[in-house]
C-alpha positions, 0 to 999 in steps of 0.5 A, spaced: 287 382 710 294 378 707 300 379 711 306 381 707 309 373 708 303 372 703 304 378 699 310 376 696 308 369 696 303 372 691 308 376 687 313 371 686 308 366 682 306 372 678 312 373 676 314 366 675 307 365 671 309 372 667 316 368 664 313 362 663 308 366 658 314 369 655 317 363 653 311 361 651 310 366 646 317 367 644 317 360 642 311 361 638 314 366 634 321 363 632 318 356 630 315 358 625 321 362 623 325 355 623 320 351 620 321 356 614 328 355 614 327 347 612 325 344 605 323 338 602 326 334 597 322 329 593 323 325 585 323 318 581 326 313 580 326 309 573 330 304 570 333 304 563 327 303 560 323 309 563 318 303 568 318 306 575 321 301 580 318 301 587 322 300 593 328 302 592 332 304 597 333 311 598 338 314 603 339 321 604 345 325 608 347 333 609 354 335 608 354 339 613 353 333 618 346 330 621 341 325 622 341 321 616 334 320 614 331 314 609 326 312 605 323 306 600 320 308 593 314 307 592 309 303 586 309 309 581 316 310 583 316 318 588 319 318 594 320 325 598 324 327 604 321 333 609 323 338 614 331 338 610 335 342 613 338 347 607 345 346 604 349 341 600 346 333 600 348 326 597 342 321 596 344 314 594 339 309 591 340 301 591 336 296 588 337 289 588 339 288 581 341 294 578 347 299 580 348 303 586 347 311 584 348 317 587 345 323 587 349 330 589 345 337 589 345 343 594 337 345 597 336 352 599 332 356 604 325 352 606 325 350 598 321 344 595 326 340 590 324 336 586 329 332 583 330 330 575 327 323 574 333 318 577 334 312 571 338 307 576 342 301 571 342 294 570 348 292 575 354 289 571 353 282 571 360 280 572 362 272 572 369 270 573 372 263 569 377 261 572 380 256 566 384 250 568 387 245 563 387 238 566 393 234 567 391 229 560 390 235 556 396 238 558 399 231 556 395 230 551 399 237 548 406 235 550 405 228 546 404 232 540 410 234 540 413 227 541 409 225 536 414 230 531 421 226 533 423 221 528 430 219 526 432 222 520 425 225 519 423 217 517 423 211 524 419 214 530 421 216 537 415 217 540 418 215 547 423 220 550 421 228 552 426 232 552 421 237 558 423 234 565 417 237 567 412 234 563 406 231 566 405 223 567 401 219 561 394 216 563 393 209 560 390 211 554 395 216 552 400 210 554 397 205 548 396 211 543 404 213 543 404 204 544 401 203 537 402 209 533 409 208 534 408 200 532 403 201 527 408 206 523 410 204 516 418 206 518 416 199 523 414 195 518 420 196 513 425 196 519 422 188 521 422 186 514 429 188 513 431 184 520 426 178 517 430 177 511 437 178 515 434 171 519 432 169 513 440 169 509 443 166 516 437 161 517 435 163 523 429 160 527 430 153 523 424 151 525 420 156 520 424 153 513 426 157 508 423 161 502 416 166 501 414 161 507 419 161 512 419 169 511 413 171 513 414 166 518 420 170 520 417 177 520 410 174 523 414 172 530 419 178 529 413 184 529 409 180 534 416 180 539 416 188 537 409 188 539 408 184 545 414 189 548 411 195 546 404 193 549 408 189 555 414 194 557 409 201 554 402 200 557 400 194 560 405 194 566 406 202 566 399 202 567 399 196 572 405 200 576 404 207 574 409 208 570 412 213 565 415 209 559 419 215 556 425 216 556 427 223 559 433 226 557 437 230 562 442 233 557 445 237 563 451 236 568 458 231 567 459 226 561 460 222 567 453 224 571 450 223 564 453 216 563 451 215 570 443 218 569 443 214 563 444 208 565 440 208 571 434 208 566 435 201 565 432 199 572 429 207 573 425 210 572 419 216 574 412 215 576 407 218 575 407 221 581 413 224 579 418 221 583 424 216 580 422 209 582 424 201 582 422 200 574 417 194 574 414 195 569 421 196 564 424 190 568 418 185 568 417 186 562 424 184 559 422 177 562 416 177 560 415 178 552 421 174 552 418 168 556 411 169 551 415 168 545 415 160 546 408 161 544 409 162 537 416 160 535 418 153 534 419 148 538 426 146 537 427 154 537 423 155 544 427 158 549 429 154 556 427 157 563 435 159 563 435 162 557 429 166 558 432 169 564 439 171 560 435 174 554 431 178 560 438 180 563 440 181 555 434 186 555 435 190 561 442 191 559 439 193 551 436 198 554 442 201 558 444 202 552 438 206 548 439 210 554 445 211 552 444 212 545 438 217 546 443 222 551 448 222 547 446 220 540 439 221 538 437 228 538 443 230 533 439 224 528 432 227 530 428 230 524 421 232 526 417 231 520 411 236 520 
């Protein structure tokens, strides 16, 4: 016979075992109902042209909060979420070439949606050209300005700018101004007259007089004119890295113009923008002075002393241009279209 110890004992498990089945059963009953509450969300996704496209992907998200579920498309271009909790959603779709697209809808009570054909775009190519102009062909556009200036519409002043910002000349733009100005027919005119002046005083005796004695007067006078511009304008600049031009202040005192003015005589800017001793206007003085004892005749040769007098004339000569181009120049300039 059991003892009342094992009676209750048997009581208890019975009672256990009652509830566990309970349970058990209550579960049975309400998962199919919670179950029926969830839905599904199924589609395709096409490009533009209708072809599907595979392995988008595909990312799904409830308003109301949740797991986030993904997924990729297929070949054929189907995807499909299952056990969706009801209620609003977005649904995001990224590819690799093509732009990002969203997809709002709401799903029902244990609904199958099955969403409209999803077309994704061809993602915007955007390219960014950032267009800089070098510093030659910022130059190159200032110096058709300069190109304009001419004394009463006829000699050139190519030389001198009137932008105290422009940038430095390379060596080819250098000898472009340098030849344009020496090639100009105001020039030629000009070295005629200073030629047929030589010829009335009867200068340079050595080269006679008549037609002769002309062309031998204008031949060397061009050729001093042509070995300054080269000289002082494109060789030795190019050597020192040197600005040639003249650049007008136009501002202050009288006195601090004069001051300026003079100063560019053994002054000027390089090319790295900063004023400097002016070798290339300095040397050049002596030097063209020294080269025309190649040409001239020999009793008109100029001695090492005289060489180094016209060179100091010429440094003093180009005192006074500077001086003529602050305060006289541009009131005489025409530009000439």
């Amino acid at each position: 016979m059991r003892t009342s110890c094992e009676n209750g004992r048997a009581l208890s498990f019975q009672a256990i075992a009652a509830n566990r089945l309970v349970l058990i059963l209550a579960m049975l009953v309400t998962a199919p109902s919670a179950f029926a509450q969830q839905g599904s969300i199924s589609g395709t996704v096409l490009d533009s042209s209708g072809a599907s496209v595979e392995r988008v992907q595909i990312r799904l998200s409830l308003d109301a909060g949740g797991p986030v579920q993904e997924t990729q498309s297929s070949e054929r271009g189907d995807f499909s979420f299952s056990n969706v909790a009801p209620g609003k959603f977005h649904i995001a779709f990224a590819a690799q070439g093509f732009a990002e697209t969203t997809f709002a809808g709401e799903l029902q009570v244990g609904e199958s949606l099955t969403l409209p054909r999803t077309a994704l775009a061809v993602a915007r190519l955007i390219t960014q050209v950032n267009v800089t102009e070098t510093q030659a062909e910022i130059a190159a556009e200032q110096i058709k300005q300069e190109e304009t200036q001419r004394f009463f519409g006829l000699a050139p002043n190519y030389f001198v700018t009137y932008n105290p910002d422009a940038v430095p000349l390379n060596t080819k733009q250098k000898f472009e101004l340098t030849w344009k100005t020496f090639l100009d027919p105001a020039s030629f005119v000009i070295n005629g007259g200073i030629a047929g002046v030589g010829q009335a005083q009867n200068s340079y005796k050595g080269f006679g007089q008549g037609a002769q004695g002309y062309a031998k007067r204008y031949g060397a006078g061009f050729a001093d004119y042509g070995t300054g511009l080269v000289l002082g304008n494109v060789v030795l600049p190019s050597i020192f890295r040197q600005d040639p031009r003249y650049f007008y202040k136009g501002t202050g005192s009288i006195r601090s113009r004069v001051l300026y003015a003079v100063s560019r005589s053994v002054i000027c800017r390089g090319d790295n923008l900063k004023n400097q001793f002016c070798y290339s206007s300095v040397i050049s003085n002596f030097g063209s002075t020294a080269l025309s004892n190649l040409y001239y005749p020999a009793a008109d040769r100029n001695s090492a002393r005289e060489i180094m007098e016209l060179g100091a004339f010429g440094v003093g000569g180009d005192a006074l241009n500077a001086l003529f181009q602050e305060f006289l120049a541009k009131k005489l300039m025409r530009k000439k279209r």
